[in-house]
C-alpha positions in Angstrom: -59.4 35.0 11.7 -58.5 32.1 9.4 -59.2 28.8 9.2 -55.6 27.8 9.4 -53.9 28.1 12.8 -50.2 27.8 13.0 -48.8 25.3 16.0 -45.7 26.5 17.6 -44.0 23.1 17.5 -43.9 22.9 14.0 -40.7 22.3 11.8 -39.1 21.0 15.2 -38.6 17.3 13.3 -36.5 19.8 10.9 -34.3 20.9 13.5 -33.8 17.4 15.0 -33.4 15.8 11.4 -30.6 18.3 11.0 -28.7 17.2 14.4 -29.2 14.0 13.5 -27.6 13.7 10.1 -24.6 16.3 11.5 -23.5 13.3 14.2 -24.8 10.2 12.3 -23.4 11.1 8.5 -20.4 13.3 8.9 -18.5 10.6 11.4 -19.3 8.4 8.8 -18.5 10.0 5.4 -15.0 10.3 8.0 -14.9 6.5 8.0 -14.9 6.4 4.4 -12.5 8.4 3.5 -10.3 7.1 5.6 -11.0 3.5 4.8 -10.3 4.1 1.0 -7.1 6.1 2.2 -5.9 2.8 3.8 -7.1 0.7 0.8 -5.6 2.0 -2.0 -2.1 3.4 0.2 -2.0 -0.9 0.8 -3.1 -1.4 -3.0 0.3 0.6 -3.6 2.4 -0.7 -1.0 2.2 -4.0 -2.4 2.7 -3.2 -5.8 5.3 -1.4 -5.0 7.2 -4.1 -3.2 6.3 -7.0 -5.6 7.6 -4.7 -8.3 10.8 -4.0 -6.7 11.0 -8.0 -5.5 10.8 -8.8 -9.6 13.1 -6.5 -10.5 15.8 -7.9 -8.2 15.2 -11.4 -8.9 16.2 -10.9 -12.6 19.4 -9.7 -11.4 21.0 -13.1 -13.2 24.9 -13.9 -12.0 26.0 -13.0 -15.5 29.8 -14.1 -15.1 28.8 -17.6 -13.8 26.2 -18.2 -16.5 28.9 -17.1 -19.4 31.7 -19.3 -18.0 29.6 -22.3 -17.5 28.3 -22.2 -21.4 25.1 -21.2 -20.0 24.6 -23.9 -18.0 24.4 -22.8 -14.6 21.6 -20.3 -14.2 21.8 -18.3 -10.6 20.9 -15.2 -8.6 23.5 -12.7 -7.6 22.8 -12.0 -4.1 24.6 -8.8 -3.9 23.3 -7.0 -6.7 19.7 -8.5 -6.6 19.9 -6.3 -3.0 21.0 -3.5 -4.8 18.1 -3.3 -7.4 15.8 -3.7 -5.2 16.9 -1.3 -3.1 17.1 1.1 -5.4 13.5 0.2 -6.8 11.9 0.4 -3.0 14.1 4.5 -2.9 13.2 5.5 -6.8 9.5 4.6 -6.2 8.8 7.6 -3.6 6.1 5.9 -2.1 5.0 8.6 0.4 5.0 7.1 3.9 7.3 4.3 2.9 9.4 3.4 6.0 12.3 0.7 6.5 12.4 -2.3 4.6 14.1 -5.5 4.4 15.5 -7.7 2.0 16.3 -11.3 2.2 17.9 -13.1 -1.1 17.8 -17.1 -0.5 18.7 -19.3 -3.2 16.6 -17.6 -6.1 14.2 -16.0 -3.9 14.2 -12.3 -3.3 11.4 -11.6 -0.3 10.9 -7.9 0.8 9.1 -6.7 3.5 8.4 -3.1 3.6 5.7 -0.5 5.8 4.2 2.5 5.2 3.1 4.9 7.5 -0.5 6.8 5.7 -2.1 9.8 7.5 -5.0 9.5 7.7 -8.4 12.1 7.8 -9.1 12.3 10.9 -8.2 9.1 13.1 -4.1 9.7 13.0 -1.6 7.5 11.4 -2.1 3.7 10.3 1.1 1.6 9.6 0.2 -0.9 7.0 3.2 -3.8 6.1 3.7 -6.2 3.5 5.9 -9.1 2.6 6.1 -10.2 -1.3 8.8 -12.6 -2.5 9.9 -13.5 -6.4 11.9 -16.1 -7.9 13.9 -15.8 -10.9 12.9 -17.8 -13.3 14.7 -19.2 -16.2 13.6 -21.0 -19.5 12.1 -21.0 -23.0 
């Protein structure tokens, strides 16, 4: 016989360190990836909207600011709306649910949601408000 004897418990902390990394590291490697879906899906929602805010508040009322001498600078209600509308549908967000503009003055404010699916966990709704002003000068 030699002078080595083999225990039958050995390579048991093997088996447990196994177990232990299945339940403790893949829930959260889930968690991850399902945290930096949500963070860049909100990283896109909002650049979406403040995009499509911008591009409606440069919608200038071009018939008042011709017949005043360019004088009287102001928004055009009606077709900042449109552009931005139009920007939030052309930007094919996926997930991108109803929106709402408001134009006041010469403000244009959209709020908007998206809907991301997620990993594991489901859906998360994530919603945004961003507002823009148009601006006028040299």
């Amino acid at each position: 016989m030699s002078g080595l004897t083999r225990n039958p418990q050995q390579g048991q902390i093997l088996v447990l360190a196994a177990i232990l990394m299945t339940f403790f590291f893949v829930p959260l490697a889930v968690l991850v990836v399902d945290t930096g879906l949500v963070e860049s899906s909100y990283a896109q929602l909002n650049e979406t909207v403040q995009a499509a805010a911008e591009d409606g508040a440069s919608m200038l009322n071009e018939g008042l600011y011709r017949s005043s001498n360019s004088r009287i600078v102001q928004l055009d209600p009606v077709l900042a709306r449109q552009v931005t509308d139009q920007a939030l549908r052309v930007s094919r967000l996926p997930g991108l649910g109803p929106w709402q503009v408001d134009v006041r003055g010469t403000t244009v404010s959209v709020t908007a949601k998206v809907t991301v699916r997620l990993f594991v966990l489901g859906n998360a709704t994530l919603t945004t408000s961003e507002s823009a002003r148009l601006a006028y000068g040299q």
